[in-house]
C-alpha positions in Angstrom: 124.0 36.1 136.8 127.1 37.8 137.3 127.6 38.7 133.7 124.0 40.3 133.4 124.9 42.4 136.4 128.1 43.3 135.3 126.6 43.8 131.9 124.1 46.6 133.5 126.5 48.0 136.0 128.4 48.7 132.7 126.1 50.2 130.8 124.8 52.6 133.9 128.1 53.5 133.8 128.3 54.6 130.2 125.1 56.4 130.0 126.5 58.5 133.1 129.6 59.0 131.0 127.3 60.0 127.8 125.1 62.1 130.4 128.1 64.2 131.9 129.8 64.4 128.4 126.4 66.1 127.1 125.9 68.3 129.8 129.7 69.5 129.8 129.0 70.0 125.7 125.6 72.2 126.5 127.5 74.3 129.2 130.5 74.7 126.9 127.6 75.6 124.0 126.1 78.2 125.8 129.0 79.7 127.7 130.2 80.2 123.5 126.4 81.7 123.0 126.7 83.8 126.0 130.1 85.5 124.8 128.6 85.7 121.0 125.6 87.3 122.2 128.3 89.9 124.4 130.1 90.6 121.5 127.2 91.6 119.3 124.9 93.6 122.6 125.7 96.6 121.0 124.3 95.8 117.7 121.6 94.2 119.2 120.9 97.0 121.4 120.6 99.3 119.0 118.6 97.4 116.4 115.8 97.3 118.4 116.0 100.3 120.9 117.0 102.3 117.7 116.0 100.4 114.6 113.0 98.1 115.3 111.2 100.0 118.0 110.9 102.9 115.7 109.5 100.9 112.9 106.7 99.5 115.2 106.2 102.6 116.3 106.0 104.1 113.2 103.7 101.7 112.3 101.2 102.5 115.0 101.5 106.4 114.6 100.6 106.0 110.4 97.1 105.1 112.0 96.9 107.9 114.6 96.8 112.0 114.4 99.9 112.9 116.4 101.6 116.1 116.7 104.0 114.9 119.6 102.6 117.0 121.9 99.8 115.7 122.8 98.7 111.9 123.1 98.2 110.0 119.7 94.9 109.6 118.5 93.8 106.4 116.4 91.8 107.1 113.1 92.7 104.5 111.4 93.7 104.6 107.3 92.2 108.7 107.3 96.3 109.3 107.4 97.1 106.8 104.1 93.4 108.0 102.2 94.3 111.7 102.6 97.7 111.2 101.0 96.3 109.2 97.7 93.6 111.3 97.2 93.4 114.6 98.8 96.9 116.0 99.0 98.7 117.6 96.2 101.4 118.5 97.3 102.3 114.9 98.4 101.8 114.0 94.6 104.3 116.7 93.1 106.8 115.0 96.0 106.3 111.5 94.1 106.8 113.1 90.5 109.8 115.2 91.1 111.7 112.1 93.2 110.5 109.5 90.0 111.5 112.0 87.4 114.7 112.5 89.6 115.2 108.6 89.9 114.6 107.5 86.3 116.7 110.3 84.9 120.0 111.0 87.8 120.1 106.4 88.5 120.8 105.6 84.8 123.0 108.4 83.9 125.3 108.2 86.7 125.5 104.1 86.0 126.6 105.2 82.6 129.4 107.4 83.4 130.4 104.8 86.1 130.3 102.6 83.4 132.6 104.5 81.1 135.2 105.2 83.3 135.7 102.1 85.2 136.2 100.8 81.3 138.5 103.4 81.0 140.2 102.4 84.4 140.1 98.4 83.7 143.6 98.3 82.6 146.1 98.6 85.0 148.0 101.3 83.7 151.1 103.9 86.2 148.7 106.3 88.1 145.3 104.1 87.3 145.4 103.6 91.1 145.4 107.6 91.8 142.9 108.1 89.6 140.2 106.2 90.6 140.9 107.4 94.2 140.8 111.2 92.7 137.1 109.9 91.1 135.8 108.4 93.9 135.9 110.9 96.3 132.9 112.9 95.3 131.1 109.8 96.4 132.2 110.5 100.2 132.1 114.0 100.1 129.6 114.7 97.6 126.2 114.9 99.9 128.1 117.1 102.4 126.9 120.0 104.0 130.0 122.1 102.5 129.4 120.6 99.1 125.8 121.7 98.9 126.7 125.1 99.9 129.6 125.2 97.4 127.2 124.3 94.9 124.7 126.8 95.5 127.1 129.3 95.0 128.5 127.6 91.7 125.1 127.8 90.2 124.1 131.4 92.3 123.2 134.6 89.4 126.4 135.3 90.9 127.9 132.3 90.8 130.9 130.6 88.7 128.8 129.1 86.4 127.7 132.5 85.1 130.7 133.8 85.6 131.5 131.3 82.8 128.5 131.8 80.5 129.3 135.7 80.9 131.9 134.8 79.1 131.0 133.7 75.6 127.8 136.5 75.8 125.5 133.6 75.4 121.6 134.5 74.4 118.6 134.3 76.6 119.1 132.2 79.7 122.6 131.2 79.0 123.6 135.4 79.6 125.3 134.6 82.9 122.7 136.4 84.4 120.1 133.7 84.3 119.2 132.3 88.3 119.4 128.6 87.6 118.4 127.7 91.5 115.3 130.3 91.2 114.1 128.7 88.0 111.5 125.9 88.5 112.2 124.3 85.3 116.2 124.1 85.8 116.7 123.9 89.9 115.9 120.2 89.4 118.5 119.6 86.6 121.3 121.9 89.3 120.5 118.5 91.8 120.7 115.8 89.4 124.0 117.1 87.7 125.5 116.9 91.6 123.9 113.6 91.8 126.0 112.7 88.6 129.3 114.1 90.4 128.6 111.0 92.9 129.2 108.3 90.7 132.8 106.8 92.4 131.3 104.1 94.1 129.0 102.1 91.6 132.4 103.0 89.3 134.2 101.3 91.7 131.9 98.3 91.9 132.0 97.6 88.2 135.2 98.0 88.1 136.3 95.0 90.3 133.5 93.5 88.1 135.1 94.3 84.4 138.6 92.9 85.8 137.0 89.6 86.9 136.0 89.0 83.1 138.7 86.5 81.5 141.2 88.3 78.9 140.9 85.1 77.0 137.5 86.1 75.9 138.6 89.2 74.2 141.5 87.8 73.1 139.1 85.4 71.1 136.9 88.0 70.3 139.8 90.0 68.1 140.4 86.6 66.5 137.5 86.4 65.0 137.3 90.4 64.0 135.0 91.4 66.6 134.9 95.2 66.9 135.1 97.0 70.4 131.9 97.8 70.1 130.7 94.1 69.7 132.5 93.1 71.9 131.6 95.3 75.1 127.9 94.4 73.6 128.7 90.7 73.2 130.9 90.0 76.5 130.7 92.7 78.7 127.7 93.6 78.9 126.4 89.7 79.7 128.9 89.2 81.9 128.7 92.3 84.1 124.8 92.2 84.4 125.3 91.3 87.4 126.8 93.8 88.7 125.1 96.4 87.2 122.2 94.6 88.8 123.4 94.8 92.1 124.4 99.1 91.4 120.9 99.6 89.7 119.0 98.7 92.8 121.6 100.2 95.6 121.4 103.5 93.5 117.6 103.4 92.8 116.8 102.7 96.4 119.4 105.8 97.2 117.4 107.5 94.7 114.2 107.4 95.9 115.1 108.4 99.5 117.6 111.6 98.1 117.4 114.2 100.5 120.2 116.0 101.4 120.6 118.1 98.2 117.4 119.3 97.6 117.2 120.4 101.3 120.3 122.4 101.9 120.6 123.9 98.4 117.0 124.6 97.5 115.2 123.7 100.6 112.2 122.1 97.9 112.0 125.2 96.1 111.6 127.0 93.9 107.5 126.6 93.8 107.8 123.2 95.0 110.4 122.1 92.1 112.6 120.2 94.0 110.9 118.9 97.1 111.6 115.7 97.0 109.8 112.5 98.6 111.9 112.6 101.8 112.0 116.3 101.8 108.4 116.4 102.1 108.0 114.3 104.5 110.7 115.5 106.9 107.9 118.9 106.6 105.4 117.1 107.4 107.0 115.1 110.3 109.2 118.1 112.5 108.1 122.2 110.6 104.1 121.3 110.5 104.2 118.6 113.5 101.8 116.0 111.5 103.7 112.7 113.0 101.4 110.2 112.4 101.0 111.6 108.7 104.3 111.9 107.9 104.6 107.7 109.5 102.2 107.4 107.1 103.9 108.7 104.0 107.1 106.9 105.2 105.6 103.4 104.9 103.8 104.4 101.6 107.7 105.0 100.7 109.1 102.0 101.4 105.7 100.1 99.8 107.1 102.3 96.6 110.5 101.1 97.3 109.6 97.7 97.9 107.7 97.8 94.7 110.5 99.2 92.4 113.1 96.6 93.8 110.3 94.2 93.4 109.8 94.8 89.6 113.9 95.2 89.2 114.2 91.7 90.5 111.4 90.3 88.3 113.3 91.9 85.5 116.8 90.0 85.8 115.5 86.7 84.2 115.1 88.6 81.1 118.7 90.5 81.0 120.9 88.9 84.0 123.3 86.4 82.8 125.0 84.0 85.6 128.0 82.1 85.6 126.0 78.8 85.7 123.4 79.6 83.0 
């Protein structure tokens, strides 16, 4: 009879232990939440005071006619309707910023390309050099770059100053006004969009030095050319990466709106408003709030749409490690 009691006293005992060990575990778990969640307030704080409240916001005004002034009115999808079928102007917006996309994204990954092959061997000054080309990527969508180019490609401007030079016919006279032009004030933004190329160049470079040398070197073996060779290993082995830059620069692409704002402001005749530029009229010169919310959701459903397709594509041209 002893021994039983003993036996429970015991194992009261224990479970008191395993109790207080438990509880000193949950207090030290959330005294380790508590400081975690401290640490990252700020971040919190302004994801959804800044981030997430606007979206939801947003959200609601795409459904309502609000000019901030007075209260928001619901009308439901008269905001989303108009834009698809009633609004011209909203349609030029989507075919200059597509035929902006699908001509500046692939041309700048090409010269990004190029160079970071030109740059994959470690060479004296290769380091310089690649800081030199990536800085129009930090300064390139500047206020004082978009004013510097408007004056390069002013009737006054370098440029013609240049063309002046070799008495070029017709529009290439030096006198020709390439940011009053509707057919070339478009090609003025997408050649600066060119000049921004340092950081997908950076990317694929780290990429093109992670490729084994081995490869090459059994490439030449076997009297592969350079140009089988970038086809044959290169080209597989960096799709990833050029996965990755081709949908961080086509999302960047479809939301450009610096340029087109402080060198052209959309003009000439609508030529370069872009997406974003029409929206930010819509939104804070005409007042239209919950139209402009509107547009901006049928944005990122564009967005999400592109991506969407981009990803579907990569079974058919992304090559893995493991595959």
């Amino acid at each position: 009879m002893s021994a039983m009691t003993n036996k429970r006293i015991n194992n009261k005992k224990e479970k008191e232990v395993k109790t207080t060990l438990e509880q000193m575990r949950r207090r030290r778990k959330l005294k380790e939440n508590l400081v975690a969640h401290l640490v990252i307030s700020p971040w919190l704080i302004g994801f959804f005071g800044l981030t997430l409240g606007p979206i939801i916001m947003s959200l609601y005004f795409s459904f309502t006619t609000y000019n901030i002034i007075s209260a928001p009115r619901w009308i439901g999808w008269e905001n989303y309707v108009t834009a698809l079928t009633s609004d011209p102007r909203f349609w030029n917006s989507v075919q200059r910023t597509f035929m902006f996309v699908f001509i500046s994204v692939p041309l700048r990954l090409a010269i990004a390309l190029m160079l970071a092959q030109i740059f994959r061997v470690r060479r004296k000054g290769t380091a310089l050099f690649t800081t030199v080309y990536y800085i129009p990527s930090i300064i390139g969508g500047s206020v004082a770059i978009a004013v510097v180019w408007r004056q390069l490609f002013g009737r006054t401007g370098a440029i013609n100053a240049l063309l002046s030079l070799f008495n070029f016919p017709g529009m290439f006279d030096g006198t020709y006004s390439w940011l009053a032009s509707p057919q070339m004030a478009i090609w003025t933004l997408i050649i600066l969009s060119l000049w921004q190329f340092g950081s997908p160049m950076i990317i694929f470079l780290a990429g093109l030095r992670q490729i084994p040398a081995e490869l090459y070197e059994a490439a030449e073996i076997d009297g592969a050319s350079k140009r089988r060779k970038f086809i044959s290993i290169t080209l597989p082995l960096l799709s990833p990466v050029i996965f990755f830059n081709l949908v961080m620069q086509l999302i960047g692409g479809f939301m450009v709106f610096n340029s087109g704002f402080l060198i052209t402001r959309g003009g000439p005749i609508g030529s370069t408003t872009f997406y974003s530029i029409y929206l930010y009229e819509m939104a804070f010169e005409v007042f239209r709030m919950g139209y402009a919310s509107a547009i901006a959701w049928i944005l990122l459903i564009i967005i999400g749409t592109m991506t969407g397709l981009v990803f579907w594509s990569q079974k058919h041209w992304v090559h893995y490690t493991g595959d």
